[in-house]
N, C-alpha and C positions, 0 to 999 in steps of 0.2 A: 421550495417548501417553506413556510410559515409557519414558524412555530410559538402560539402565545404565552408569553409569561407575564410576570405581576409586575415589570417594569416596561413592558410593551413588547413590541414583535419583533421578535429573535430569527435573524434568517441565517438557515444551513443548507448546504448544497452537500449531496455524496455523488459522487460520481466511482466508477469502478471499473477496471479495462478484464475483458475477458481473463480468466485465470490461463495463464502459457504453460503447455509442459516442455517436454525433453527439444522437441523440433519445433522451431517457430513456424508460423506459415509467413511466406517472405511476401512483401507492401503491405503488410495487416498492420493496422491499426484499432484498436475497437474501440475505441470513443473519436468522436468528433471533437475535435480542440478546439473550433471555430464557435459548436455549440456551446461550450463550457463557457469561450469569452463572453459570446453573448449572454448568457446565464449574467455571469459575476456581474455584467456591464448594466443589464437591465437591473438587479438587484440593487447592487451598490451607487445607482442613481436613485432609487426611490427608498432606499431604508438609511440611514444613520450607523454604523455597526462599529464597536467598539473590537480592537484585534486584540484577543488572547494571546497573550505570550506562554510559549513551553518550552519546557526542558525535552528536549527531541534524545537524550539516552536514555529517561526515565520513561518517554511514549513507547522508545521500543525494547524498553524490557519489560513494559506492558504489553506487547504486542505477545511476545515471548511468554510471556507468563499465561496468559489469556488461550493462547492454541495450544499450548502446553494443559492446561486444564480441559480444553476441550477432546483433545484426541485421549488424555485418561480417560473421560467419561464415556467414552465409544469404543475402549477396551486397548485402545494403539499405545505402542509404545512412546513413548516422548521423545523432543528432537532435544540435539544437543547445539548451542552457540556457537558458533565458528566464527573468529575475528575476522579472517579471510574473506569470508562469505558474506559478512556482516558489512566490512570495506567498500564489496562490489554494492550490497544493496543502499548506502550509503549513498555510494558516488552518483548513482539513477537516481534517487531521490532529488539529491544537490541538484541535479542538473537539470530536473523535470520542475522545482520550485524556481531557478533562475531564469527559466526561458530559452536554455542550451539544447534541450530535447521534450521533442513533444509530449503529452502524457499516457503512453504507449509502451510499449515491452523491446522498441526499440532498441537495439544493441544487447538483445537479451545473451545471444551466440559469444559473443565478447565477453561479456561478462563472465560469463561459464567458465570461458576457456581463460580467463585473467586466473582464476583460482587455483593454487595450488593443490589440486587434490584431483585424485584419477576417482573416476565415479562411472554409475551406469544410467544415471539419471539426474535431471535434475528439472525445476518447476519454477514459476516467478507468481506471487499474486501483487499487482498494483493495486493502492487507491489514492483518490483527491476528493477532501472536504475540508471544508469554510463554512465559519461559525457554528461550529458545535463545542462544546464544554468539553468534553471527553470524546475525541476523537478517534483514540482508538477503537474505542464502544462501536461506534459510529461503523469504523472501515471493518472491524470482526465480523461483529453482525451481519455488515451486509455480505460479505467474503462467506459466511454459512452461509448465505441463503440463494446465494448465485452457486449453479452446477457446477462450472468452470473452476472457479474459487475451490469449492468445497471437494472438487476431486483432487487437489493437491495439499487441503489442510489435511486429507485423510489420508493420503496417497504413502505407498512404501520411501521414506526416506527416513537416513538417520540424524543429517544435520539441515542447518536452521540459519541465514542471516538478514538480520532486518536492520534496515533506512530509513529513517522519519526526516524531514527537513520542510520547514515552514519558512514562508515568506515573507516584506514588508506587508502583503494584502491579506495577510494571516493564511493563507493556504497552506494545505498539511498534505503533504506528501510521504505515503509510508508506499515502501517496497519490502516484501519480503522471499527472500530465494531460498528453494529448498532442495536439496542433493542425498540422492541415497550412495554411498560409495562402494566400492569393487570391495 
């Protein structure tokens, strides 16, 4: 995507992996990794792109604040922050910006089960975008507008942990995990 501005052309990529709920379906991946390389690769040979730098607690208490607003205005209750939860979606993030795991829901089952907290459910939505200004904007938006996503920001759960971790390539990496408990 090409986006014009008054100082020339602004390239941003969102990419989004199907929203997971409680049961992963096992070898799923929903994005192709190879296609995202290609993407960055062919981009970042023909544009110039200066890498934003961000404060990745302040992205995700925007992330938090942002579905927190949304699900008031659809009448749901609000989720609450859980450090726990927050840790695991952390650590997917971290490892999805370094190249440690691919950008998939991979290890989602692990993750779950690393949480201290006995639950009946629980959800993951991933996203990956480069170069945009406000990325969270960027990964919400599209997260409303894909089914998958949007059955889990809406979805019965009481708690909430979100991930953000960006890279030298500026790549923004947000996870957020979501657990309704017993």
């Amino acid at each position: 995507m090409f986006r014009q501005t008054a100082f020339g052309i602004a390239l941003s990529a969102l990419v989004l992996a199907s929203g997971l709920t409680t049961v992963p379906i096992p070898n799923h991946t929903s994005t192709n990794t190879s296609t995202r390389n290609k993407l960055l690769s062919l981009f970042s040979s023909q544009v110039a792109i200066s890498t934003p730098t961000f404060k990745n607690t302040e992205l995700e208490k925007s992330v938090f604040d942002q579905i927190n607003r949304y699900r008031a205005s659809k009448g749901l209750p609000k989720l609450t922050i859980n450090a726990n939860i927050t840790r695991q979606a952390r650590i997917h993030s971290q490892n999805m910006a370094k190249g440690k795991t691919p950008f998939s829901h991979q290890g989602f089952e692990r993750r779950v089960k690393a949480i201290p907290i006995r639950y009946n459910s629980a959800a993951e939505n991933v996203a990956f975008n480069w170069g945009y200004s406000n990325p969270v904007d960027e990964a919400v938006t599209g997260w409303i507008k894909s089914p998958g996503h949007l059955k889990n920001l809406k979805g019965n759960y009481n708690l909430t942990g979100i991930g953000v971790a960006t890279n030298n390539q500026g790549e923004v990496y947000l996870t957020q995990m979501f657990i309704r408990t017993r």
